[in-house]
PDB file with SEQRES, HELIX, SHEET and CRYST1 records, atoms N, CA, C and O in Angstrom:
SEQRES   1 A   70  UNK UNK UNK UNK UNK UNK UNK UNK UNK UNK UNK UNK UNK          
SEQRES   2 A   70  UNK UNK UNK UNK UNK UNK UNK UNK UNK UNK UNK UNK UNK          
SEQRES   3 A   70  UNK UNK UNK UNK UNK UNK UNK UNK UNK UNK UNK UNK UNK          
SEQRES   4 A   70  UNK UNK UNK UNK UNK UNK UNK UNK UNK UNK UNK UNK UNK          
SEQRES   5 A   70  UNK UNK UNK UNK UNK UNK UNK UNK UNK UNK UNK UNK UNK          
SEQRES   6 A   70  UNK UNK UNK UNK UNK                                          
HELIX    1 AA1 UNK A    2  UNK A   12  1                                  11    
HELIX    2 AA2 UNK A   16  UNK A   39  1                                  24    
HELIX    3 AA3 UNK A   44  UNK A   54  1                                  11    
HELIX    4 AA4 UNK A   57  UNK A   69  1                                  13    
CRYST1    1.000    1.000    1.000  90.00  90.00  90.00 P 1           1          
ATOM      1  N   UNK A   1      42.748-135.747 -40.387  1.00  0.00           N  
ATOM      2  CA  UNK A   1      42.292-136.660 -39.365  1.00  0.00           C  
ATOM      3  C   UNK A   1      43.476-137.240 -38.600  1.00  0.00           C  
ATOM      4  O   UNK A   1      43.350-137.714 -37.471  1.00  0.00           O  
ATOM      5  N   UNK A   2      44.696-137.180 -39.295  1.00  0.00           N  
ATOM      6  CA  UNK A   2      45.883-137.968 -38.591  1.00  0.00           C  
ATOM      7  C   UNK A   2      46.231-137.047 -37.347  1.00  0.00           C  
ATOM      8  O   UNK A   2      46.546-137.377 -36.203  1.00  0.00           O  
ATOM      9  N   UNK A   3      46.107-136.031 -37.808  1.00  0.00           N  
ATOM     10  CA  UNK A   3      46.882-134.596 -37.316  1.00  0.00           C  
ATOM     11  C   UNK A   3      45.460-135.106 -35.765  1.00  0.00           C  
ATOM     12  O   UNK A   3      45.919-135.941 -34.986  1.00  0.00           O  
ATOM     13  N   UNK A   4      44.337-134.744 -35.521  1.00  0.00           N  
ATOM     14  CA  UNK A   4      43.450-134.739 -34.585  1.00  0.00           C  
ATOM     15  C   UNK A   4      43.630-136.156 -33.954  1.00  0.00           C  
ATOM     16  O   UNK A   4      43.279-136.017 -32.782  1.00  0.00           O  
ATOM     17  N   UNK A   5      43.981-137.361 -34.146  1.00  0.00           N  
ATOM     18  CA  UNK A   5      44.502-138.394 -33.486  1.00  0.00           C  
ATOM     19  C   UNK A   5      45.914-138.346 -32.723  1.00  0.00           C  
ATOM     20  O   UNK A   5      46.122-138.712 -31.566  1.00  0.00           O  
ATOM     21  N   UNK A   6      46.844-137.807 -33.642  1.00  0.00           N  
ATOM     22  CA  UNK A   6      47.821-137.761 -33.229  1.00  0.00           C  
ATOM     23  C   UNK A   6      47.929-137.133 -31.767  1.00  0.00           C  
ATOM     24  O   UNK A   6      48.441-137.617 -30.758  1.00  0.00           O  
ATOM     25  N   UNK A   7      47.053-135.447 -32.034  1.00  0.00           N  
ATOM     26  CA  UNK A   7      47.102-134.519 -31.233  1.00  0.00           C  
ATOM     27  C   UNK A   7      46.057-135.216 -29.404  1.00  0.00           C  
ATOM     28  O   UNK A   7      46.214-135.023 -28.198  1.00  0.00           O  
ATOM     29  N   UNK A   8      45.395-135.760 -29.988  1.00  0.00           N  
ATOM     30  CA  UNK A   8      44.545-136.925 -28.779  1.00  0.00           C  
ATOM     31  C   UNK A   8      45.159-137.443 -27.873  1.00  0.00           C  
ATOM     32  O   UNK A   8      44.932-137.344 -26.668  1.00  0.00           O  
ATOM     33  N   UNK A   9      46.298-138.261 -28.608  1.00  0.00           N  
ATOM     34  CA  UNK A   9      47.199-139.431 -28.188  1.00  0.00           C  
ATOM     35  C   UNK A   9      48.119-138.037 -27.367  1.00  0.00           C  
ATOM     36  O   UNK A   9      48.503-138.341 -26.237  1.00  0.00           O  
ATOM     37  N   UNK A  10      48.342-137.155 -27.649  1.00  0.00           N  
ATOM     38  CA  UNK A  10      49.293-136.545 -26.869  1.00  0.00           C  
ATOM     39  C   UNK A  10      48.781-136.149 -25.733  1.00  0.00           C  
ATOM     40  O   UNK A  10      49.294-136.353 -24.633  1.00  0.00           O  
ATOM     41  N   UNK A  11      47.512-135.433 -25.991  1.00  0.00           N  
ATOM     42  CA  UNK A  11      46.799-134.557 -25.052  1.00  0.00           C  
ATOM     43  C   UNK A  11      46.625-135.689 -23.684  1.00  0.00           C  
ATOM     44  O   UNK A  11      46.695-135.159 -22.575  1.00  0.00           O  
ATOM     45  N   UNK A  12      46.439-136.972 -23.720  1.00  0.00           N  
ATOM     46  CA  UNK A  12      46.425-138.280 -23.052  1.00  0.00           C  
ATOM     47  C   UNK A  12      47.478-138.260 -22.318  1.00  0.00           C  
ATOM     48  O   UNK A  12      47.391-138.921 -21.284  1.00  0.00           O  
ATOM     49  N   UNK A  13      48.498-137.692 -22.518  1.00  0.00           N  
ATOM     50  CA  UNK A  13      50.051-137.881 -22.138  1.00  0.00           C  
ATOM     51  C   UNK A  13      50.127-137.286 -20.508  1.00  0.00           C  
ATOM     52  O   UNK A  13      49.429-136.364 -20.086  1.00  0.00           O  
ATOM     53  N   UNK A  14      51.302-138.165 -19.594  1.00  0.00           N  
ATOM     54  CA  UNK A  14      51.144-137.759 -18.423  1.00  0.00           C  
ATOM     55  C   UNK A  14      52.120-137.140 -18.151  1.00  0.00           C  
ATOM     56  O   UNK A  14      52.501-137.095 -16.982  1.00  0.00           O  
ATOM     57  N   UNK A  15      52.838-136.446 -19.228  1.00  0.00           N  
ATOM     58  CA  UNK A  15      53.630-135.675 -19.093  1.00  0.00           C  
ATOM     59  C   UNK A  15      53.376-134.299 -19.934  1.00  0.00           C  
ATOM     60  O   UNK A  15      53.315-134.092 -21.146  1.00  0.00           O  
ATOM     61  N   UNK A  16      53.252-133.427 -18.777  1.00  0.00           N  
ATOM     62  CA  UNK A  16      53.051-131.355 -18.947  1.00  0.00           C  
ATOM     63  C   UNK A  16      53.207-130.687 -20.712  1.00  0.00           C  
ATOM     64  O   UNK A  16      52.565-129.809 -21.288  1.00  0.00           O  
ATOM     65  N   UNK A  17      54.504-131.680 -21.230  1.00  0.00           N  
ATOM     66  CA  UNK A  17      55.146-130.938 -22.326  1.00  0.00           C  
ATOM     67  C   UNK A  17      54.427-131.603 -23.364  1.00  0.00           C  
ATOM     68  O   UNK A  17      54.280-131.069 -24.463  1.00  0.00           O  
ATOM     69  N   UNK A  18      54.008-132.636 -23.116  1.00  0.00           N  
ATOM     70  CA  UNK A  18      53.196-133.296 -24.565  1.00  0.00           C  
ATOM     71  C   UNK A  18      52.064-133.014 -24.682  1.00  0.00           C  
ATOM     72  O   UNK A  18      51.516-132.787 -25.761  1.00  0.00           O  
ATOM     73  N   UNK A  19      51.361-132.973 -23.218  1.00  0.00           N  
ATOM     74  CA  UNK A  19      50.265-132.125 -23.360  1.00  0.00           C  
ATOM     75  C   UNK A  19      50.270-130.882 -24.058  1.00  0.00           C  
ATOM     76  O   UNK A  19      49.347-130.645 -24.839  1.00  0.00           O  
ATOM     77  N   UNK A  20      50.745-130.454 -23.966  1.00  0.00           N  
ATOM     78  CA  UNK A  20      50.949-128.957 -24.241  1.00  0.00           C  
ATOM     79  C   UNK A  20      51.111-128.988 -25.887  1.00  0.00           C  
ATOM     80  O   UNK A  20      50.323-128.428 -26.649  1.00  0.00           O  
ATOM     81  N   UNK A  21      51.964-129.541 -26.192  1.00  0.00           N  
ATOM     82  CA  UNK A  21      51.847-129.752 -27.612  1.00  0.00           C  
ATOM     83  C   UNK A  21      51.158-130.457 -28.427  1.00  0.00           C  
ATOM     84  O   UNK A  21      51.265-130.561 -29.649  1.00  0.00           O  
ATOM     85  N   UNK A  22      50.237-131.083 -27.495  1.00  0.00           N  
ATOM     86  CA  UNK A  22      48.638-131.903 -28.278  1.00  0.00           C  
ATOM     87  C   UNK A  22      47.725-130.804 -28.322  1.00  0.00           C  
ATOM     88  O   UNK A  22      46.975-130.765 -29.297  1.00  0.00           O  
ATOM     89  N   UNK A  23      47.614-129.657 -27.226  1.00  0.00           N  
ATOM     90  CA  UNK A  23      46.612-128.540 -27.908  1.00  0.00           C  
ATOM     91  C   UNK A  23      47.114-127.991 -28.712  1.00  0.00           C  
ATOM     92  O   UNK A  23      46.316-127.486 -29.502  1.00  0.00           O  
ATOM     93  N   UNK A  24      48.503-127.761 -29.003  1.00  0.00           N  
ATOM     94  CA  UNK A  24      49.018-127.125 -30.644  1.00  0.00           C  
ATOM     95  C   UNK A  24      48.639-127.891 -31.726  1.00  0.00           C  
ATOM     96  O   UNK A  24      48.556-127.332 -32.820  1.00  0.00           O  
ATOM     97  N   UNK A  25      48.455-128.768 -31.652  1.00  0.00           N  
ATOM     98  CA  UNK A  25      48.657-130.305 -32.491  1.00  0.00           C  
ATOM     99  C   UNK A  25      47.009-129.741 -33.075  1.00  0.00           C  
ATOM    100  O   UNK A  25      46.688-129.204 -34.135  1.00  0.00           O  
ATOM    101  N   UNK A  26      46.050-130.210 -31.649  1.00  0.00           N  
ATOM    102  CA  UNK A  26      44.475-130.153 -32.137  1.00  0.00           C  
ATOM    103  C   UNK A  26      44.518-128.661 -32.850  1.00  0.00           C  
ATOM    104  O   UNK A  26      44.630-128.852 -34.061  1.00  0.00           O  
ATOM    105  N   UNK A  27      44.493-127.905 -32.692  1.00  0.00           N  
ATOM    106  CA  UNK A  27      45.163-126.576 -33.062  1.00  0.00           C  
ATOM    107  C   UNK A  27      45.356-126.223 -34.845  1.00  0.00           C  
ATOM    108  O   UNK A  27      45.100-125.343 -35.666  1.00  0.00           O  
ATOM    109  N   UNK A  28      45.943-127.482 -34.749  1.00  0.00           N  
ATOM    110  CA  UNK A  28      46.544-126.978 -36.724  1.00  0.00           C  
ATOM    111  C   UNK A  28      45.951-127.927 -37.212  1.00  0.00           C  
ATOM    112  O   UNK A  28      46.155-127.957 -38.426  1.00  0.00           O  
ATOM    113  N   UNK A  29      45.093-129.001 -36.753  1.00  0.00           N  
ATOM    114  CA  UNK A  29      44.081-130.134 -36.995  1.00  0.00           C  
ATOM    115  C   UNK A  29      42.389-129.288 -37.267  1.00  0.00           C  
ATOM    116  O   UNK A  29      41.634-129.589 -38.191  1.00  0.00           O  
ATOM    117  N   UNK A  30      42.111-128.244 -36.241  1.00  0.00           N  
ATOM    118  CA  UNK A  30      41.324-127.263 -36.479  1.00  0.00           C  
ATOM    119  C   UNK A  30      40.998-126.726 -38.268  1.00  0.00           C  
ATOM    120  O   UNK A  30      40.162-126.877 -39.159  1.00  0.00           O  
ATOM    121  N   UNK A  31      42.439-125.955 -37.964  1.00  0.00           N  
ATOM    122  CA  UNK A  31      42.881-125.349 -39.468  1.00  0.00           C  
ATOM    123  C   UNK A  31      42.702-125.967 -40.258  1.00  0.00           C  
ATOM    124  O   UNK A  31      42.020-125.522 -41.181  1.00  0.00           O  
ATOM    125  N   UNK A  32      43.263-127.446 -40.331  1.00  0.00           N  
ATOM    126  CA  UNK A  32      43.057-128.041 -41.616  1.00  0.00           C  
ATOM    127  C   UNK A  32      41.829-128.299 -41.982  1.00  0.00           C  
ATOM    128  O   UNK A  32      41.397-128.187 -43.129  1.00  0.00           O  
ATOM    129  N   UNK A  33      41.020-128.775 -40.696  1.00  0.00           N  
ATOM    130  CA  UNK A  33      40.124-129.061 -41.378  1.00  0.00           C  
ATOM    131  C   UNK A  33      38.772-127.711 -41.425  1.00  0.00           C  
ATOM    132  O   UNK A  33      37.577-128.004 -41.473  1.00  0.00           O  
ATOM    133  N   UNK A  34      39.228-126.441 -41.402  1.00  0.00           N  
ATOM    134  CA  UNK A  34      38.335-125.720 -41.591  1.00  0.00           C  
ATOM    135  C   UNK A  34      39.086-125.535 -43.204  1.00  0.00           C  
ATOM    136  O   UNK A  34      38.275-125.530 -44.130  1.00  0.00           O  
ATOM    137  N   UNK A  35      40.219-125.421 -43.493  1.00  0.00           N  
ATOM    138  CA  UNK A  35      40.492-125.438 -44.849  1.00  0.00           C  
ATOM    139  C   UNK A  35      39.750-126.625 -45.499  1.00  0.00           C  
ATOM    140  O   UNK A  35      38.997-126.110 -46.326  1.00  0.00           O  
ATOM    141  N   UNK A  36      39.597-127.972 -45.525  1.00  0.00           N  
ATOM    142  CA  UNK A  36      38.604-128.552 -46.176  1.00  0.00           C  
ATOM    143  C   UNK A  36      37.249-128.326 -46.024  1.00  0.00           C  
ATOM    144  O   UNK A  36      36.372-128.910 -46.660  1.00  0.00           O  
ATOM    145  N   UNK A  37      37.103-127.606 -45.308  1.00  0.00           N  
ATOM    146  CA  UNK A  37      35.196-127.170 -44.871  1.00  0.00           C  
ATOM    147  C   UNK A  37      34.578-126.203 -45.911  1.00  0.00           C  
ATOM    148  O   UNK A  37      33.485-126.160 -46.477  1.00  0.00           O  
ATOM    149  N   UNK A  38      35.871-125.327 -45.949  1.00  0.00           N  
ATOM    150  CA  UNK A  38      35.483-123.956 -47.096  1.00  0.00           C  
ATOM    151  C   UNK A  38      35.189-124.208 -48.127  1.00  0.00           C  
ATOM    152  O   UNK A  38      34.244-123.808 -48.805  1.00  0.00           O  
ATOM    153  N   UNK A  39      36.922-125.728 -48.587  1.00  0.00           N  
ATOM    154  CA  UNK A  39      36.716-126.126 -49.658  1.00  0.00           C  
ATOM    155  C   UNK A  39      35.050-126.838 -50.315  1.00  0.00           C  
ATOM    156  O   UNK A  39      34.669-126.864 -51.486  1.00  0.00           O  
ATOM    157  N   UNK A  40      34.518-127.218 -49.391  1.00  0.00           N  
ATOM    158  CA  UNK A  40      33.675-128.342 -49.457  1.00  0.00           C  
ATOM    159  C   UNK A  40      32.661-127.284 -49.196  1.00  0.00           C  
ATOM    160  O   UNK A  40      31.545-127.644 -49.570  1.00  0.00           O  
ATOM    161  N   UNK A  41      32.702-125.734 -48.515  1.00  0.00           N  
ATOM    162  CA  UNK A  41      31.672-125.774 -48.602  1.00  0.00           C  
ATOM    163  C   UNK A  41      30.437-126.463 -47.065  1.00  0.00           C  
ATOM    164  O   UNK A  41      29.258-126.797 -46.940  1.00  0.00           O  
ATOM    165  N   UNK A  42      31.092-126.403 -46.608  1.00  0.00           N  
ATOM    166  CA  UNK A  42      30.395-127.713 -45.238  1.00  0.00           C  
ATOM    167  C   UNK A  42      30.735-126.428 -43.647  1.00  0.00           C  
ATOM    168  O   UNK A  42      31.595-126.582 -42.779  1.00  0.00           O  
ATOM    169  N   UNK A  43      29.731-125.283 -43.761  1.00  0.00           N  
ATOM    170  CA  UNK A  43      29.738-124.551 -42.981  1.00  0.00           C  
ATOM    171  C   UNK A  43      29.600-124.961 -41.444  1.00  0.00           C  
ATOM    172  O   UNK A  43      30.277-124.457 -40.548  1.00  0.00           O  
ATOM    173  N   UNK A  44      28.498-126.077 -41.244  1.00  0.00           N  
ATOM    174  CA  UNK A  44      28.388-126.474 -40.116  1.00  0.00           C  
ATOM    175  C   UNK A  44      29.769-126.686 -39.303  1.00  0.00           C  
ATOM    176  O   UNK A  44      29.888-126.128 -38.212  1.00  0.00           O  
ATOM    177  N   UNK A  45      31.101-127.705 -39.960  1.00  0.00           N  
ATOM    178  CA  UNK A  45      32.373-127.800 -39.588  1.00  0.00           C  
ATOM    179  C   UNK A  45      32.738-126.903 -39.658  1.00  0.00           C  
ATOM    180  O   UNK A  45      33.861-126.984 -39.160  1.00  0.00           O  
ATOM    181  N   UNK A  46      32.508-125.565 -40.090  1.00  0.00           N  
ATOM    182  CA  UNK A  46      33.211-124.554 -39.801  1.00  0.00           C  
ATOM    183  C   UNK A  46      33.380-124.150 -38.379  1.00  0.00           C  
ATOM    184  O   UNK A  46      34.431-123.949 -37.770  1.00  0.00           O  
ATOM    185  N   UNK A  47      32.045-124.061 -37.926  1.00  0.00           N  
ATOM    186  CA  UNK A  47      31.409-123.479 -37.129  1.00  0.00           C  
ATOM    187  C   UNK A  47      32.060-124.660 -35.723  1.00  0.00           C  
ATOM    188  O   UNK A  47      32.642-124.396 -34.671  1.00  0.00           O  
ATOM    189  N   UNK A  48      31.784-125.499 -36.113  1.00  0.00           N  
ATOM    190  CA  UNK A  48      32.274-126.620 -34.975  1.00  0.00           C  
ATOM    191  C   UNK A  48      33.598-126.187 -34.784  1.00  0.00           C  
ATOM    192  O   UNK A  48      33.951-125.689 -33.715  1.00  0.00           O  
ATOM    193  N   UNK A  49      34.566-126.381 -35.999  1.00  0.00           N  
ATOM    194  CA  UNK A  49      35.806-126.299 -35.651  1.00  0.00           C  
ATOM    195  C   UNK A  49      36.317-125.228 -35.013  1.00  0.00           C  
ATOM    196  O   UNK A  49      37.272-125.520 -34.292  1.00  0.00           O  
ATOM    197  N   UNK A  50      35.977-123.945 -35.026  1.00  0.00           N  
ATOM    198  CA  UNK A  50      36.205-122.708 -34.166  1.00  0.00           C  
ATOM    199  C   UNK A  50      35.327-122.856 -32.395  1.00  0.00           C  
ATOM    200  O   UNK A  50      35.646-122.244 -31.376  1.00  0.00           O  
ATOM    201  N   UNK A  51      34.510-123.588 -32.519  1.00  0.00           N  
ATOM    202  CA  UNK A  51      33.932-123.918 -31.261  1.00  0.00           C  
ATOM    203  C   UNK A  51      35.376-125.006 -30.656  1.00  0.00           C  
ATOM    204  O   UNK A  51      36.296-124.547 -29.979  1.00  0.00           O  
ATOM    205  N   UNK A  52      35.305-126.061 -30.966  1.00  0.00           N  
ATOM    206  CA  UNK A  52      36.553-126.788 -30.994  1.00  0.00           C  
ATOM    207  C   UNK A  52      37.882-126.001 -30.620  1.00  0.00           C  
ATOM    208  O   UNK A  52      38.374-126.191 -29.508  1.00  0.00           O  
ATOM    209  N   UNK A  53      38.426-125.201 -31.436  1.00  0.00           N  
ATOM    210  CA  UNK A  53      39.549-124.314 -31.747  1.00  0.00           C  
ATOM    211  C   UNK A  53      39.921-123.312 -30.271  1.00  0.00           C  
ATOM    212  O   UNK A  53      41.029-123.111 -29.774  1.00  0.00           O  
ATOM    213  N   UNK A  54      38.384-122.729 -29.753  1.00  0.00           N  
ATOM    214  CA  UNK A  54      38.619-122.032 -28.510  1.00  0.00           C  
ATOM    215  C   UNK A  54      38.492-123.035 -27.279  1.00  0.00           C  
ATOM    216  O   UNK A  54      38.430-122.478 -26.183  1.00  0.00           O  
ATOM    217  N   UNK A  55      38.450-124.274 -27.285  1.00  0.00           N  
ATOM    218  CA  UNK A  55      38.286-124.746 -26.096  1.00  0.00           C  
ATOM    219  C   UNK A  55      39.476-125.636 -26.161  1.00  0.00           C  
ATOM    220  O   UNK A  55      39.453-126.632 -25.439  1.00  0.00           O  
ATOM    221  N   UNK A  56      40.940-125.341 -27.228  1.00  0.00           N  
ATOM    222  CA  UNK A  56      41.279-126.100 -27.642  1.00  0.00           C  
ATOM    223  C   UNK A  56      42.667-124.795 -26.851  1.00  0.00           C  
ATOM    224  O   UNK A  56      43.697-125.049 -26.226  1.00  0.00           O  
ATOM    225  N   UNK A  57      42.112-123.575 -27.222  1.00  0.00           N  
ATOM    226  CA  UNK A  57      43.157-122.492 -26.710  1.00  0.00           C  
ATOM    227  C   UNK A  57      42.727-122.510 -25.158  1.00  0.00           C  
ATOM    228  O   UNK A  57      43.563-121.820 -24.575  1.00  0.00           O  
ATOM    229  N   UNK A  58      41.989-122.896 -24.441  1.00  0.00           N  
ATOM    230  CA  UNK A  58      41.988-122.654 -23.208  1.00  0.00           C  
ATOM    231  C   UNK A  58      42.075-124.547 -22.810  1.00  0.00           C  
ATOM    232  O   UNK A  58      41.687-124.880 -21.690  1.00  0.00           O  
ATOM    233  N   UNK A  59      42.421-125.291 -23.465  1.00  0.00           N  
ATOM    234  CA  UNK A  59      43.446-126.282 -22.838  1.00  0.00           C  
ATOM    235  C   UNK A  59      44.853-125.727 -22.786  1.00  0.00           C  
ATOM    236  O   UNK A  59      45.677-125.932 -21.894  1.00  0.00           O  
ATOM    237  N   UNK A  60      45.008-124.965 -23.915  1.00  0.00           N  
ATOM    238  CA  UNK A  60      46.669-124.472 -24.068  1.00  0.00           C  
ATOM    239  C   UNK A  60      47.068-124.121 -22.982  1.00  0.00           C  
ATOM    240  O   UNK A  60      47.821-124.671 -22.178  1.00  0.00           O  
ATOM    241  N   UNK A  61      46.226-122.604 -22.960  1.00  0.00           N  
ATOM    242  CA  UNK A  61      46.528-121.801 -21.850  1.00  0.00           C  
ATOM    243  C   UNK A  61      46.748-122.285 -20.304  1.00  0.00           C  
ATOM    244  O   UNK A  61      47.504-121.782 -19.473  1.00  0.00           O  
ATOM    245  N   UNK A  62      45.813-123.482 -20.145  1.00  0.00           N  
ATOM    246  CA  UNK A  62      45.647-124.202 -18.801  1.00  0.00           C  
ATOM    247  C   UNK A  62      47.119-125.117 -18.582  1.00  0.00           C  
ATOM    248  O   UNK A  62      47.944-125.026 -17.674  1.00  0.00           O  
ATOM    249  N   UNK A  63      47.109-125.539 -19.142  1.00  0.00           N  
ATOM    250  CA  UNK A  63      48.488-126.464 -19.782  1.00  0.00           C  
ATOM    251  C   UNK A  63      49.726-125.657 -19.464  1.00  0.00           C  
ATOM    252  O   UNK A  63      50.618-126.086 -18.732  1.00  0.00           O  
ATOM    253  N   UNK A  64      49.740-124.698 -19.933  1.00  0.00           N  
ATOM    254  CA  UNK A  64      51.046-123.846 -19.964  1.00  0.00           C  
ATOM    255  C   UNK A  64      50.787-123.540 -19.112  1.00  0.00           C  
ATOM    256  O   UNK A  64      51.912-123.719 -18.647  1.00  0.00           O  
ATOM    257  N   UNK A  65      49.813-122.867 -17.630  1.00  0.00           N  
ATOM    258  CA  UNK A  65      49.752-122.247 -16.306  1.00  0.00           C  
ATOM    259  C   UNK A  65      50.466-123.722 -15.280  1.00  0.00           C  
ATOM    260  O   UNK A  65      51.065-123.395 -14.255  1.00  0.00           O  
ATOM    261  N   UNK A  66      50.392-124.843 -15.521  1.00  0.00           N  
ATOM    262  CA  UNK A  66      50.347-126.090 -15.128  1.00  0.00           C  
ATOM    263  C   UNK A  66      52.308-126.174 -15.374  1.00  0.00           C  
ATOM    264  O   UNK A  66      52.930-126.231 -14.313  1.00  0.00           O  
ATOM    265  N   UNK A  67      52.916-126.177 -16.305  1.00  0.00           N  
ATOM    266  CA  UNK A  67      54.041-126.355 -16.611  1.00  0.00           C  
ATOM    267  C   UNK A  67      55.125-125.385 -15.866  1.00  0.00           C  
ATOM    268  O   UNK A  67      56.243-125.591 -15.394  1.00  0.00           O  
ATOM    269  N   UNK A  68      54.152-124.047 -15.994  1.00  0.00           N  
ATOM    270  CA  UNK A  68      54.950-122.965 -15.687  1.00  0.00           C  
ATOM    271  C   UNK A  68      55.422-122.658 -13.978  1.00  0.00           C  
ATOM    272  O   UNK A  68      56.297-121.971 -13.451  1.00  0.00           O  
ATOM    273  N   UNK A  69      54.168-123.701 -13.397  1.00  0.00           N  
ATOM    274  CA  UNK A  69      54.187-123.767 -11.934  1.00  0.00           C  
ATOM    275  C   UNK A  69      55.046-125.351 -11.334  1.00  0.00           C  
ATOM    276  O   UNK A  69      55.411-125.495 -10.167  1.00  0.00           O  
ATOM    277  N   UNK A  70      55.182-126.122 -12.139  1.00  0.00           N  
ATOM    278  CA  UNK A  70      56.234-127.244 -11.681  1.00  0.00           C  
ATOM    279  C   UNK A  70      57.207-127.588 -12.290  1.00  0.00           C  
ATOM    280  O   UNK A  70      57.943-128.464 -11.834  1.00  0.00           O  
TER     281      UNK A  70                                                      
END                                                                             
């Protein structure tokens, strides 16, 4: 949960490069918590978190088209 706050607070950021590293951030916040989902068993978060996870790679991608042009 720290990791998905943290990654928030960045994604907020009005600067290109922190953005950018808040969708990495949400990213390994994903992971973790699909690693506690398995553990637990709690498929629904699975399922969220990969829904999550791809809209999380096309902030990336958007982000990095954004950086790469200023």
């Amino acid at each position: 949960m720290a990791f998905t706050l943290l990654a928030a607070w960045l994604v907020a950021s009005s600067q290109v490069k922190r953005r950018n590293w808040g969708f990495w951030v949400f990213l390994l916040s994903n992971v973790l918590w699909v690693v506690w989902a398995v553990y637990d068993n709690a498929v629904a978060l699975i399922a969220m978190q990969v829904g999550l996870a791809a809209m999380n790679i096309r902030g990336a991608l958007k982000t990095e088209k954004v950086a790469h042009k200023g």
